[in-house]
C-alpha positions in Angstrom: 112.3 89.0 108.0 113.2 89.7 104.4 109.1 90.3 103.3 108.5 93.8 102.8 104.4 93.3 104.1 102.5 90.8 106.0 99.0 90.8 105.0 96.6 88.5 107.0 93.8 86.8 106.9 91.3 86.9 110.6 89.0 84.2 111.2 91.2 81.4 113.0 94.3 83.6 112.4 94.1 87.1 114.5 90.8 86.0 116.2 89.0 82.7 117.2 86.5 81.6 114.5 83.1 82.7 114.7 81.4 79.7 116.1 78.8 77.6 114.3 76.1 78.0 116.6 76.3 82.0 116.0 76.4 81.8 112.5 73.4 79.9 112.2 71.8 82.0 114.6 72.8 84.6 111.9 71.0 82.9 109.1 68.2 81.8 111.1 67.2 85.8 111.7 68.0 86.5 108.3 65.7 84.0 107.3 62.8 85.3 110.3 63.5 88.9 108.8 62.1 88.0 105.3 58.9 86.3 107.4 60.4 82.9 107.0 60.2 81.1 110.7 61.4 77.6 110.0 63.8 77.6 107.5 65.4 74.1 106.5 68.5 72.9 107.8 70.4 72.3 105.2 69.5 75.6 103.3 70.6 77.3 106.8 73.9 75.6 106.4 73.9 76.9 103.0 73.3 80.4 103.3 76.7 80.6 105.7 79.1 80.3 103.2 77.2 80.2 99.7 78.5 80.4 95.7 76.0 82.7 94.0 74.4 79.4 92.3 73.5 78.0 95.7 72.6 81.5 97.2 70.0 81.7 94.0 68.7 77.9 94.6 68.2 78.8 98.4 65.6 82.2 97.5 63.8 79.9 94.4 63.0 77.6 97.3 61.4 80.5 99.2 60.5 82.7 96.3 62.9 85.6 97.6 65.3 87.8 95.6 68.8 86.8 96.0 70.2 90.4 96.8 67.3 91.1 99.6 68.3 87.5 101.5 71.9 88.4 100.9 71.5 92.2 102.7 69.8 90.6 105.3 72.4 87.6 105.8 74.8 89.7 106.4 73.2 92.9 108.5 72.5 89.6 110.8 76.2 88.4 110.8 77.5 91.8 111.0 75.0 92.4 114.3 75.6 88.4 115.8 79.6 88.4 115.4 79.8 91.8 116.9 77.7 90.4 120.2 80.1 87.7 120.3 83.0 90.6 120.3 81.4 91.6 123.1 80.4 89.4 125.0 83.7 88.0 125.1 83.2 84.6 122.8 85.5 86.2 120.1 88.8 86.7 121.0 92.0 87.3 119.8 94.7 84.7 119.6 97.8 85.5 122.1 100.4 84.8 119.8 99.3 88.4 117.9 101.1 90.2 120.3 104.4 89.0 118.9 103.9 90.5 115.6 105.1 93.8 117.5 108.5 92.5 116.8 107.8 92.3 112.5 109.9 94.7 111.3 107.5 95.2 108.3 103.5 96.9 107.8 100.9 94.5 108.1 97.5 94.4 106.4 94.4 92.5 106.8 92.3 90.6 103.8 89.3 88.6 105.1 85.9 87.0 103.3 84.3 88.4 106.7 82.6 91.4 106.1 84.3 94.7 105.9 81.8 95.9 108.6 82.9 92.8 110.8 86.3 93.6 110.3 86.2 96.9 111.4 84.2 96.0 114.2 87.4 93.4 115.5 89.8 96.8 114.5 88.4 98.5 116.7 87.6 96.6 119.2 90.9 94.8 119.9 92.9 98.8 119.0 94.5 96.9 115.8 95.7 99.9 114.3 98.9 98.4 113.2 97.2 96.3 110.4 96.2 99.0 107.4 94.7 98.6 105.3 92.6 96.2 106.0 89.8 94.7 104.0 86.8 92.7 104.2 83.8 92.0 101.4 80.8 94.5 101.0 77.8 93.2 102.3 76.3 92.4 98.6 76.2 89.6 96.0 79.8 91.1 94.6 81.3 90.3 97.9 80.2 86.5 97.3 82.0 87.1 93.8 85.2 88.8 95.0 86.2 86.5 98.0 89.0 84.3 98.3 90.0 82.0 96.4 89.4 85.2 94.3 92.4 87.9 94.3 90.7 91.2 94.1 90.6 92.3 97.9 94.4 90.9 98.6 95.2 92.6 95.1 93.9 96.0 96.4 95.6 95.6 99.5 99.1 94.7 98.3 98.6 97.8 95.5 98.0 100.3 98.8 100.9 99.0 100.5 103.3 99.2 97.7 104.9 96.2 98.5 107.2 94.0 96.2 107.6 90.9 98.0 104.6 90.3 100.3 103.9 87.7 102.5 100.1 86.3 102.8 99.1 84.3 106.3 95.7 82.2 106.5 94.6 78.6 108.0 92.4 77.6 104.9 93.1 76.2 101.4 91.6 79.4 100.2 94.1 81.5 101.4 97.4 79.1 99.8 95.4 79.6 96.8 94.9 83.4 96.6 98.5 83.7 97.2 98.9 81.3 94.7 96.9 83.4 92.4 99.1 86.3 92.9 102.1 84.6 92.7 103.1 85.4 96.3 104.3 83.2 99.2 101.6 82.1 101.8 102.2 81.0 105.2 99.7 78.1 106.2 99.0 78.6 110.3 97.3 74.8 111.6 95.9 76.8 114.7 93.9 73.4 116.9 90.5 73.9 114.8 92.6 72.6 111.8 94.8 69.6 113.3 93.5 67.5 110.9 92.4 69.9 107.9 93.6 69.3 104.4 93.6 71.1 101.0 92.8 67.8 99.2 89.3 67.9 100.8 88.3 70.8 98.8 90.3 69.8 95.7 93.0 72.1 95.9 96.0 70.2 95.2 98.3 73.1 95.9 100.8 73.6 99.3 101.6 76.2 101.1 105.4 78.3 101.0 105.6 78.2 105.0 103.8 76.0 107.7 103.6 77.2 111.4 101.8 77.0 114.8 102.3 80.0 116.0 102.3 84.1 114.6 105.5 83.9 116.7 107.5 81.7 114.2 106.6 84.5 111.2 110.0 86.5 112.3 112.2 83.7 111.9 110.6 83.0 107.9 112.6 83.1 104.6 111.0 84.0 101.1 111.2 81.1 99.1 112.7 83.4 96.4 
């Protein structure tokens, strides 16, 4: 492999996504922690992956303050995905335990949060990815994820790496590498058979597309 780093994205790339049914169950008790019992649907939906516009038309609707429904959103996904470590509903993919054979450090970079991330660290002994990062809990986080470069900035400036290599399985992560000017490597794991960028707008294409971690060894920069 002639990429000096390997950074990675987690959800649906290390580990299995966190699945729908927890993450609700995440916003529902964030919602029940602010006194709020039935919460609608759709602002449940909402609150799982919000821009700051939508986060702030969600708390108007319940007259909350978007940084105290925010702390609490995530303290609940922080507490619901670590369960699901446990319990054995999150797991990691097989296919990570060929990147032994890179020949090259590896990083993590995830719109998870950093707690979350450290939690799947630790609990699956991933010491071999460093840095790795994840958003703080906090209305900046919602500013500084991907598509945004700043976390996958960071961590390519701690690895002091010249030609990196960014791996994700969602338009966001072609287009922060885009952002950076770096190659990306899209991975269609089976929960994106039939995903597209053109869905969200994004018009851009991935450097490398794979199935598998495994074929990461066997990729060429594209410059």
């Amino acid at each position: 492999m002639a990429y000096d780093a390997v950074v990675f994205d987690n959800d649906g790339v290390l580990t299995t996504p966190t699945s729908y049914e927890a993450l609700t169950r995440a916003m529902t008790l964030a919602f029940e922690r602010h006194g709020i019992d039935d919460p609608a649907q759709d602002d449940l939906e909402t609150l799982i992956s919000p821009t700051i516009d939508e986060l702030e038309a969600v708390t108007d609707r319940y007259d909350l303050e978007p940084e105290s429904l925010w702390a609490a959103r995530e303290r609940a996904a922080i507490e619901v995905q670590r369960e699901e470590l446990l319990n054995g509903n999150k797991t990691l993919y097989d296919d990570v335990s060929t990147l032994e054979t890179l020949d090259a450090p590896m990083a993590i970079v995830s719109n998870n949060q950093h707690e979350t991330i450290e939690n799947i660290v630790d609990h699956f002994e991933l010491e071999a990815f460093d840095p790795y990062y994840g958003r703080e809990p906090t209305v900046d986080g919602i500013r500084r994820k991907k598509p945004t470069p700043y976390y996958l900035k960071r961590a390519i400036g701690d690895l002091g790496c010249a030609n990196p290599l960014y791996v994700g399985d969602s338009w966001v992560d072609v287009a922060v590498a885009e952002a950076l000017e770096i190659d990306s490597a899209f991975i269609r794991r089976p929960h994106r058979e039939d995903y597209t960028f053109t869905e969200f707008g994004y018009d851009g294409e991935p450097t490398h597309e794979i199935t598998s971690l495994e074929a990461l060894s066997r990729l060429d920069p594209s410059s």
